[in-house]
N, C-alpha and C positions, 0 to 999 in steps of 0.2 A: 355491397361496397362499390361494385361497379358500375350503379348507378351517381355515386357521389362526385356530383361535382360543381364546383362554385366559380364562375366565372368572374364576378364581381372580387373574392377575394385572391383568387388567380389573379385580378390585375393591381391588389393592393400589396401582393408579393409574396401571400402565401400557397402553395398546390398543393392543398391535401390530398392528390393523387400522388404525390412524391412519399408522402408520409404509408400510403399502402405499400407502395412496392419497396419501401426499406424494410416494412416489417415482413414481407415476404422473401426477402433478402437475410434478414436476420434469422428465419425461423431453425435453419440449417445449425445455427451454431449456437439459438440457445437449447436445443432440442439434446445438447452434449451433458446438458447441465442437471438435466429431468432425473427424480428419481420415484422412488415407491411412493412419496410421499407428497406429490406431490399431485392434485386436485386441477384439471380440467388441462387450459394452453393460455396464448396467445389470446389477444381482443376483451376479454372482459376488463370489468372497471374494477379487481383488485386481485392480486394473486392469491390462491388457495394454497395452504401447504398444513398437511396433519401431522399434530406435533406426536410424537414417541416416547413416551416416557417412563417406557418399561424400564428405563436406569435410570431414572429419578425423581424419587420418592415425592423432593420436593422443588419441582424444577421455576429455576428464575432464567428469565429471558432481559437478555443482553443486547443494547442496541448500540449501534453506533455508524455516522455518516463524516463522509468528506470527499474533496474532489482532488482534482490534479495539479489545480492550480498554475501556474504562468509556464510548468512544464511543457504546456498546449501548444505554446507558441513556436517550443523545439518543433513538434510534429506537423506545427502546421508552416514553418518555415520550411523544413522538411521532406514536406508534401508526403508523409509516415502517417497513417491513422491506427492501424492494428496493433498496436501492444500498450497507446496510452489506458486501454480499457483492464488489459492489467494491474495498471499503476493504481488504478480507482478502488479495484477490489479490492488491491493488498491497504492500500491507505485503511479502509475498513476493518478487513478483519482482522491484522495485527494488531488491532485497536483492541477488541474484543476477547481476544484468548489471552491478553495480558491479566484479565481476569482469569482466566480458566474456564472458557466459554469456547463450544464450538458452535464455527457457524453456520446457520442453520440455507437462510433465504438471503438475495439480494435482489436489489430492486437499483437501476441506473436514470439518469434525468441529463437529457442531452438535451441545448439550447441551441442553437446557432442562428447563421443571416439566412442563409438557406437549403433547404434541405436537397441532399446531393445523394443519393440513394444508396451507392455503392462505398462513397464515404462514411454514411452513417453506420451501414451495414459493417463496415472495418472495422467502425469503432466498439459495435457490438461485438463482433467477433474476438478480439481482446477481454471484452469483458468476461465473456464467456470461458474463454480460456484460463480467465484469472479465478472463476468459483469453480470451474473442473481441478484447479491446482489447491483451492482450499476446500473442498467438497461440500460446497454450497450452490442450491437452485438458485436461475437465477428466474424470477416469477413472473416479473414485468420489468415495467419503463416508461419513461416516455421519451418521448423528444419533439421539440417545439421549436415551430418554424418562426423566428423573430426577426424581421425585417425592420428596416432601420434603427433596431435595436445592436444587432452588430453587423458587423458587415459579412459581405456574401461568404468569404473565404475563411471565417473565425467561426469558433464552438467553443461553447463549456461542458465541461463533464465534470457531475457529482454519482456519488454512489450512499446507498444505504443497506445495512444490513443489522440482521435479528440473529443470534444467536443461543444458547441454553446451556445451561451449566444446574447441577443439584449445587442445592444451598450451602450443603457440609462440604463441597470440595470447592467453594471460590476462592480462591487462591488466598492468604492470608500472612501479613507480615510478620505475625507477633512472635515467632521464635527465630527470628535474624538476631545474627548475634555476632560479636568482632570476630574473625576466622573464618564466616564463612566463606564462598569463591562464586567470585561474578567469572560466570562463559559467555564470550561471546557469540554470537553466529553475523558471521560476515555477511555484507551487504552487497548489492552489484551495481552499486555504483552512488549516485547522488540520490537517487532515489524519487522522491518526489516533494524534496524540500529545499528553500534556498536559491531554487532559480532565477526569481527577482535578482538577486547579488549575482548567480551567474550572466542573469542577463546584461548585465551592469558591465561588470567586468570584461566580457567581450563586445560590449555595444554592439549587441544584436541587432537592434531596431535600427540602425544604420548600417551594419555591418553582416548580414548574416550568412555570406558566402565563408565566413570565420567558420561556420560548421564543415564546412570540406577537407578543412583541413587538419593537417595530422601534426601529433604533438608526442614525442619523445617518451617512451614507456605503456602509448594506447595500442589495440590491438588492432585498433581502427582508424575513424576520421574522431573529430570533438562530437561534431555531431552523434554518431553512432553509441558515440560512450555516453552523452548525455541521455539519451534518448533508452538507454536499456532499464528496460521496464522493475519497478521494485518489486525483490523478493518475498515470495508468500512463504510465511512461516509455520501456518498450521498446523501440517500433520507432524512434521519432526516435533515442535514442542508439543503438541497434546499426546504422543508418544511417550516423551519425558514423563509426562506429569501421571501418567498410568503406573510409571515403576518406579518416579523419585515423587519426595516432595520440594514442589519449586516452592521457593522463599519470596519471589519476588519476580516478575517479569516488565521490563521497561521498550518500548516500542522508540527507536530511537528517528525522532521526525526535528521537523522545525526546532530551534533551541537546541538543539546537537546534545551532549552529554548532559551540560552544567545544565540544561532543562528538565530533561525527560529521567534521567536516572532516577532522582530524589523523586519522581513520584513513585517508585517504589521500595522506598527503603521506608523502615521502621525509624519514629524520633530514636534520635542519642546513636546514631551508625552511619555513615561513611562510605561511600565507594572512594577504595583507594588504586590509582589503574599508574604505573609508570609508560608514560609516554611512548617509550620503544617499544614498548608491547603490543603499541595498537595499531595492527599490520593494515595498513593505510596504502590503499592502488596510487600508483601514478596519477589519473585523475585529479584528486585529491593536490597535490602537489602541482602541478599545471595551475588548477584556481589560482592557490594561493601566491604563485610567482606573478602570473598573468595579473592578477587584480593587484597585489603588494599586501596583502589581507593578514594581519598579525595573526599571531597560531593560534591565541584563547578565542578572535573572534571564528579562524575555522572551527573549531571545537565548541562552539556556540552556535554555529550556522548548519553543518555540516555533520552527518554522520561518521566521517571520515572512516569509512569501511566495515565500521559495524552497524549493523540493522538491527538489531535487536541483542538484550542482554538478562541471563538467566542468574539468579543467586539459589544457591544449593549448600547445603553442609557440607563442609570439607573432605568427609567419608563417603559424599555421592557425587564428590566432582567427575572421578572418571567416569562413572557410570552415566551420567549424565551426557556424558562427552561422547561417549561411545558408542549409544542410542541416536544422539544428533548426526555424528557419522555415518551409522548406519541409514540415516535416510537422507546423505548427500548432501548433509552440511558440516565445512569445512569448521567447524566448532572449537575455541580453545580457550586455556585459561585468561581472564585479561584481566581481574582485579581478584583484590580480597574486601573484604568489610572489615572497617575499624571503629573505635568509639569515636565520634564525632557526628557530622552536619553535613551535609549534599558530598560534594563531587573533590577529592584532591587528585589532582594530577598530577604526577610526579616526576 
């Protein structure tokens, strides 16, 4: 590698010598991620990883990708790289265990104007932090040096991940039934949906000194509260789901409740949630004063404090609750199920 080197595309704006010493930069923090199962390092053209399936019989593999989306712009207004690579992983694998799928491998795809070594290296290290919190390798990556494509000081970040679940336990709705109890588990913040509207709202792109500052109920600057990375929910609910059976698990993203809930509920049931239930950070309320943003579109836009929402029969709510506690989520009741169609709010 240390022979590699192109002068001619050195002066068209790419340095594939930048692109080595990120990944030599990076190797420290994906090396957190390695486990028994996983098959060689770094530099090959695809990540190895052996699958396990002494617990099942008849194992389906779960995939699922996404990125960060305009959240970027928080971190790169910022000048923050190390925790959007969080936000990447969890966009994924919350994706994924909403099935009842753990996740297995991930794999990240970093674009930008140019490759900055120590910055890439940040972003990786986030990442990596985020499949150590969900207990997934991460195998590879890339990232690619795209010049006049964006500009010097901008990146995308997408992530991909595989995961595995036995056939007989993917999660299944058919016995939801009116009574049972949606739990939530709280979110830590905006998460990584909606920022476009945040960005809106505080005209960032003209204004973005607006992140220094402090607003009534944060614990910090805008910036800081926007920017905290979305919670990964793995091991608490795959914990659940060993000693309950979940009914339903909804990954609360883009489309706020009145989106995401109904993709797990069974036809002819209902998430019924009263409003004052749904213990909503200051955050939250800053937006909506700041932009003038009507409540159903927060509630459409905005997780507003819950990240995710578990349904369980009424006889295994506390138990369910109790589990989630135990692994350091603040877990509580926020609806019931009734006979009906998507989302009432009440």
């Amino acid at each position: 590698m240390e022979k590699s080197y192109s002068a001619s595309y050195a002066a068209a704006g790419v340095d594939i010598t930048a692109g080595y010493r990120s990944v030599e930069l990076m190797k420290q923090y994906v090396a957190r991620t390695m486990n028994e199962h996983c098959i060689g390092g770094l530099g090959g053209f695809g990540g190895l990883f052996e699958l396990d399936c002494t617990d099942m019989p008849n194992p389906v593999l779960i995939s699922g990708t996404d990125g960060v989306g305009t959240k970027l712009r928080i971190a790169q207004y910022m000048n923050k790289h190390d925790t959007v690579g969080i936000d990447c992983v969890a966009m994924c694998v919350n994706d994924v265990i909403c099935a009842g799928a753990k996740p297995l491998v991930f794999l990240d795809y970093i674009a930008c104007g140019k490759n900055v070594p120590e910055r890439i290296a940040d972003i990786v290290k986030g990442v990596a932090e985020g499949c150590v919190q969900a207990g997934c390798a991460l195998v590879g990556g890339e990232t690619a040096e795209m010049p006049g494509f964006y500009p010097e000081d901008e990146y995308d970040l997408a992530g991909f991940t595989v995961g595995a679940v036995d056939k007989s336990k993917i999660l299944d709705n058919s016995t939801m039934q009116a009574g049972d109890v949606i739990i939530a588990l709280p979110s830590s913040g905006v998460h990584s949906n909606g920022f476009s509207l945040v960005r809106k709202i505080f005209d960032l792109e003209n204004n973005p000194d607006v992140l220094k500052k402090t607003y009534e109920g944060l614990d910090g600057t805008l910036g800081d509260a926007l920017l905290a990375p979305t919670k990964i929910y793995v091991k608490p609910v795959l914990a659940v789901m060993q000693e309950v059976t979940v009914k339903g698990v909804s990954h609360i993203t883009g489309g706020g409740f009145y989106e995401n809930i109904p993709r797990s509920l069974k036809k002819g049931c209902a998430a019924r949630i009263a409003k004052a239930d749904v213990r909503t950070p200051a955050l939250f309320k800053v937006l909506a004063e700041e932009g003038n943003v009507p409540e159903r579109d927060m509630f459409n836009t905005f997780n507003m404090g819950v990240g995710m929402i578990l349904t369980v029969a009424a006889e295994d709510a506390d138990k369910a609750i109790a589990i989630l506690q135990a692994h350091g989520e603040d877990a509580y009741r926020l609806g019931t199920i009734v006979d009906g169609d998507g989302v009432e709010l009440v």
